[in-house]
N, C-alpha and C positions, 0 to 999 in steps of 0.2 A: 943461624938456622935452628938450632937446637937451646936456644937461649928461652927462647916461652915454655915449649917443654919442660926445662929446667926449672924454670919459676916456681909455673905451676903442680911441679912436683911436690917443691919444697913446700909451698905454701898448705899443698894436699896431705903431707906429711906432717904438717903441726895440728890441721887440722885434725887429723886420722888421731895423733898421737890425745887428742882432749878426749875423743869418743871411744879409745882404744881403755882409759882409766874408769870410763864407766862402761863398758864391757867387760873387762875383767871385773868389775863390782856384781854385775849377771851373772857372769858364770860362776863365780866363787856360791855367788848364792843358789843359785839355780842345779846346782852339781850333789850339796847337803838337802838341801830341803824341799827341792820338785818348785819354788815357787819364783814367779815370775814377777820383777817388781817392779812395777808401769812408773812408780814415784821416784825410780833411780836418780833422776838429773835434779828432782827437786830438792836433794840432799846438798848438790853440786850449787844449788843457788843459795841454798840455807849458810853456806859454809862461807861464800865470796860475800851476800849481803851482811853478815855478822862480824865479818873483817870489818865493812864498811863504818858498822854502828859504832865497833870500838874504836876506830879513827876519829870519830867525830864525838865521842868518848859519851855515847851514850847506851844503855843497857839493852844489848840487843834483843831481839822478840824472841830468839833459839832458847834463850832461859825461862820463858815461859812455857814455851811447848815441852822442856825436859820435865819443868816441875810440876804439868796437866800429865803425864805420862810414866809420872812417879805415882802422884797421886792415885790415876788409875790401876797401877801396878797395885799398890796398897789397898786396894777393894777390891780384887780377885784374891789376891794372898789371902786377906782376914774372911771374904768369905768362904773359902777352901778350907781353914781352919776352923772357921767358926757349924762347918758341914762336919767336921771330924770330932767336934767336940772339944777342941783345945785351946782355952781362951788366952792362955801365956803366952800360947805361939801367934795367935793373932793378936797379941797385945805389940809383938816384936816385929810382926810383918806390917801394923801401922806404924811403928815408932822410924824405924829404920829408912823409909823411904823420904819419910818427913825429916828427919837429921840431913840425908843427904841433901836433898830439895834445900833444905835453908843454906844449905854450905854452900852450894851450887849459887845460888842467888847475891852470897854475899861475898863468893869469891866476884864472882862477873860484874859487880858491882864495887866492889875494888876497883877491879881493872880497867872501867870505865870513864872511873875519875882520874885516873892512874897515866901518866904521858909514857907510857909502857912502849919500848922497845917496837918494832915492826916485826922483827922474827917472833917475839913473845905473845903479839895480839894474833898473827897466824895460827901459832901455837894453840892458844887459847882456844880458836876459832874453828879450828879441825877438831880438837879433843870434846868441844862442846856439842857439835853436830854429831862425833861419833857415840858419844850417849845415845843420841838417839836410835841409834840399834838396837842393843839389847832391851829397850822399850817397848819399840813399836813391836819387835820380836814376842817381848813377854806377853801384850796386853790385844794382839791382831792376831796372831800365826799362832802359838802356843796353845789358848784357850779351846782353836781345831784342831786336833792332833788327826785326825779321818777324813780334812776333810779334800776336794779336788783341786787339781790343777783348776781349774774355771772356778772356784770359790775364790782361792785365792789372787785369781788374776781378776776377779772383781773386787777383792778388797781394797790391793794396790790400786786400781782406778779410784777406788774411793778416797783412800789415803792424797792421790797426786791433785785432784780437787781443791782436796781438805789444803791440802799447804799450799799450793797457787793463792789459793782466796784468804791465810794466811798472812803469806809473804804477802799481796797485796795488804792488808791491813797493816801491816807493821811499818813495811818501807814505803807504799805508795808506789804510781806506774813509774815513776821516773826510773833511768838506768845508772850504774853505779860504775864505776872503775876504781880501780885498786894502782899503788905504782909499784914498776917491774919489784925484782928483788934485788937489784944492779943494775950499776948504770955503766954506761963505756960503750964500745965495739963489741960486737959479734962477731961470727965467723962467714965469710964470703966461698961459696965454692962456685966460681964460674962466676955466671950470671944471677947464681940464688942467692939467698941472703938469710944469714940464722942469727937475729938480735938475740940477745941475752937471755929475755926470758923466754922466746922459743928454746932453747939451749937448756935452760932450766927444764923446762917443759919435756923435749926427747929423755935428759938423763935421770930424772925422777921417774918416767914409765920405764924405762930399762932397769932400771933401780927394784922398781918394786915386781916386773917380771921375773928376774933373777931372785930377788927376794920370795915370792911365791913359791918358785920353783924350788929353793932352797926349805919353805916350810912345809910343802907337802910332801915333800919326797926323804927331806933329812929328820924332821923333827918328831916325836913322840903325838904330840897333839895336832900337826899336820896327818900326820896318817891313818891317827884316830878320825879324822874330817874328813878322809879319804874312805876308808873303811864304812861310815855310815851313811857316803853319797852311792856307795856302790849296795850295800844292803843295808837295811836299817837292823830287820830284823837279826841278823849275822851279827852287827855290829851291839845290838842290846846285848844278845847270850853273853859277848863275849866282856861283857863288864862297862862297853862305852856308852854315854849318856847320851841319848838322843837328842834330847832336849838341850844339852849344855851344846852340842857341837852344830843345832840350829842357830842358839844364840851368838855363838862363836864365829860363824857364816854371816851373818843377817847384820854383826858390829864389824866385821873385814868388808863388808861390802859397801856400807854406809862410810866407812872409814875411807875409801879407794873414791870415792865420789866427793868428798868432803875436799883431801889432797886436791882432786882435779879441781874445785871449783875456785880454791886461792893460786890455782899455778893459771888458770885460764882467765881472769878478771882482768889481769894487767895486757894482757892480750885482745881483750874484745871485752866491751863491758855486759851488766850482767844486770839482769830486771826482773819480777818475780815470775813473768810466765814465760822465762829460757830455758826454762830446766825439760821443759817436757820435749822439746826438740832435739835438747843435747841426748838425753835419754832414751830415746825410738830409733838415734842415727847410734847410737853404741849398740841398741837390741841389734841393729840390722846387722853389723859390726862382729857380735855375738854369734846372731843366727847362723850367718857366714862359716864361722868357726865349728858350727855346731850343738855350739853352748854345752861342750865336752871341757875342751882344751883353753886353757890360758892361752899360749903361743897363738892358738890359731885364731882365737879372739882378738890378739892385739893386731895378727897379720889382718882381718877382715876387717878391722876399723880402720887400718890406715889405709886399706883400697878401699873404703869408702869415700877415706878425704879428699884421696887423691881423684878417685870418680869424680868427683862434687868440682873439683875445681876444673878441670878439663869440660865437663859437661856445660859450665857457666860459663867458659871460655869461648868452645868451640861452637857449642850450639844457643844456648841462651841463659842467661840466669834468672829467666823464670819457670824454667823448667828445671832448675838444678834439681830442686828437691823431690819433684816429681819422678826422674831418671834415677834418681838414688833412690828411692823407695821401688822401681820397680826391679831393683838387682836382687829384691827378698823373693821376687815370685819363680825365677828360674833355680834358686837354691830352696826354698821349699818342695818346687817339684822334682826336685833330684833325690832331696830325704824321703819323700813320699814312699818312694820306691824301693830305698832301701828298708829291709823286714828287721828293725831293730826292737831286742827287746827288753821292753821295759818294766816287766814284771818283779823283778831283782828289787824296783823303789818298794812295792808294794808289801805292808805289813801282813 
C-alpha cells in the first residue's frame, strides 16, 4: 500500500537533493550581493561536461572560457590603472593574469594526456569551473557596483545564453554520463532503493549544509560575508571589503554547482542545454526558502523533488514541470504580503 509512496519519495528526494546544491549556490550568492544568477545550472553542466573531455583525455572548452576571462580581467585592471596614471601597476595587472592563463592551460593539458586517476579528473574538474567565479565576478558584477536587482538578473540571462551556445560548441547536442564513484550495493529501506551514488549524492549536500553552517556562523570570513549581506554599508565602515566578500560569494556559489554537476552525471546524463532546467527548479527550491536561509533552501528543493515525482506519478508527467513551477506562484504571494525591508542592502 505504501510502497509507491515510498519510491516515489525516495526517488523525490535525490532529485530534491541535485536542486537543493544549486539552491544553496542562490542563496549563498543572493544573501552577499542582491544578484540573482539565471546561469546557476550552467556551471552544473560546465563541470560534468569537463569531467567528460578529461576521460576521453581531451582539453576541455572550461579552459578556454577561464583564459577569455582572464584576459578580460586584464583590460579592466590595466585600464583602471592606466586612468590613474600608473603604468607599473598596469604593467603587473597585464602580466599576472597571463602567467596564470598559461599555467592554467598547461596544467589541463597535462592532464589530458595524462590517464589520471577518476577522483583526480573530478578534482581538476570542480576546481577548473570554480575559477570561474571570481571571473565572471571581476569582469560582469564588479565593474556595476550601483547597479539593480534587474540589471543584474539581465546580465545572468545573458551570461546563461552565452555558455548554453558555448557548451554547445565545445561538446555538441549529444548527452554525456559520467560512472558512479563506486560500485556495489546501496542501501534498501522498505520498498525504496538508495544506490551508491544517490548515497553519495544525500551525504555530500549534508556535508556541505553543515559545512556552511559551520562557516557562517563559526569562522572569521564567514561572518565577515554575513555582515556585508546584511548592510554593506555597516559592513565597509567597519574595515570589510565589499568587493572581496562579492567575489567570495559569487566562487562559493559557482563552486556548490560545480560539486552538484560531477555528483549528478552518474545519475542522469548531462548535455549542454540541462543546466537551465536544473537551475529554475533550484530558484524555485530557493524561492521556497526565501532565498534568506540555507536550511530552508535545501528543505524547499527537496519538496520540490518530491512534488515533481508524485505530480508525474499521480497525475501525468507532462504536466510534472508545469505543477512544479506553479508551487512559486502561492509562495510569492504569500512574500508579497509580507512588508520586509530591504533598505539595509542599499548603499
Amino acid at each position: 500500500m505504501f510502497d509507491i509512496p515510498l519510491i516515489l519519495a525516495s526517488e523525490g528526494l535525490i532529485n530534491g537533493a541535485i536542486y537543493a546544491l544549486v539552491a544553496l549556490g542562490l542563496v549563498v550568492l543572493y544573501s552577499v550581493t542582491n544578484v540573482i544568477n539565471v546561469a546557476q545550472g550552467e556551471f552544473v553542466m560546465l563541470s560534468a561536461l569537463t569531467v567528460a573531455s578529461l576521460r576521453a583525455q581531451q582539453v576541455p572548452g572550461t579552459v578556454y572560457l577561464v583564459i577569455a576571462g582572464l584576459l578580460a580581467w586584464a583590460l579592466l585592471d590595466v585600464a583602471k590603472q592606466l586612468r590613474n596614471r600608473a603604468p607599473m601597476k598596469a604593467l603587473i595587472a597585464l602580466a599576472w593574469p597571463l602567467v596564470a592563463g598559461a599555467s592554467v592551460y598547461f596544467i589541463v593539458l597535462l592532464a589530458s594526456r595524462a590517464s589520471l586517476p577518476y577522483l583526480v579528473q573530478i578534482l581538476l574538474a570542480v576546481g577548473l569551473t570554480t575559477l570561474l567565479g571570481p571571473i565572471f565576478f571581476r569582469t560582469m558584477i564588479q565593474p556595476l557596483p550601483r547597479a539593480s536587482v534587474v540589471v543584474f538578473l539581465i546580465l545572468t540571462i545573458g551570461l546563461h545564453l552565452a555558455l548554453t551556445g558555448i557548451g554547445l560548441a565545445f561538446w555538441g547536442p549529444q548527452p554525456y554520463t559520467l560512472p558512479p564513484f563506486q560500485s556495489g550495493s546501496g542501501l534498501r529501506l522498505g520498498a525504496a532503493y538508495f544506490g551508491p551514488q544517490a548515497l553519495w549524492l544525500l551525504a555530500v549536500v549534508a556535508l556541505l549544509l553543515v559545512g556552511l553552517w559551520w562557516f557562517f556562523g563559526r569562522t572569521l570570513q564567514g561572518k565577515a560575508l554575513r555582515a556585508a549581506s546584511v548592510n554593506r554599508l555597516g559592513a565597509r565602515l567597519s574595515g570589510i571589503s565589499v568587493v572581496r566578500a562579492g567575489s567570495a560569494a559569487f566562487t562559493l556559489s559557482v563552486f556548490l554547482s560545480a560539486v552538484a554537476g560531477v555528483l549528478i552525471t552518474p545519475i542522469t546524463k548531462m548535455a549542454y542545454d540541462f543546466g537551465f532546467m536544473l537551475g529554475l527548479k533550484g530558484f524555485i527550491g530557493a524561492i521556497i526558502g526565501g532565498l534568506v536561509s540555507p536550511v530552508l533552501a535545501v528543505a524547499g528543493a527537496l519538496f520540490v523533488g518530491v512534488a515533481e515525482q508524485f505530480t508525474a506519478f499521480y497525475i501525468s508527467s507532462a504536466y510534472k514541470e508545469v505543477l512544479v513551477f506553479l508551487l512559486i506562484i502561492p509562495v510569492l504571494l504569500v512574500r508579497s504580503f509580507q512588508h520586509l525591508d530591504f533598505e539595509e542592502h542599499v548603499e
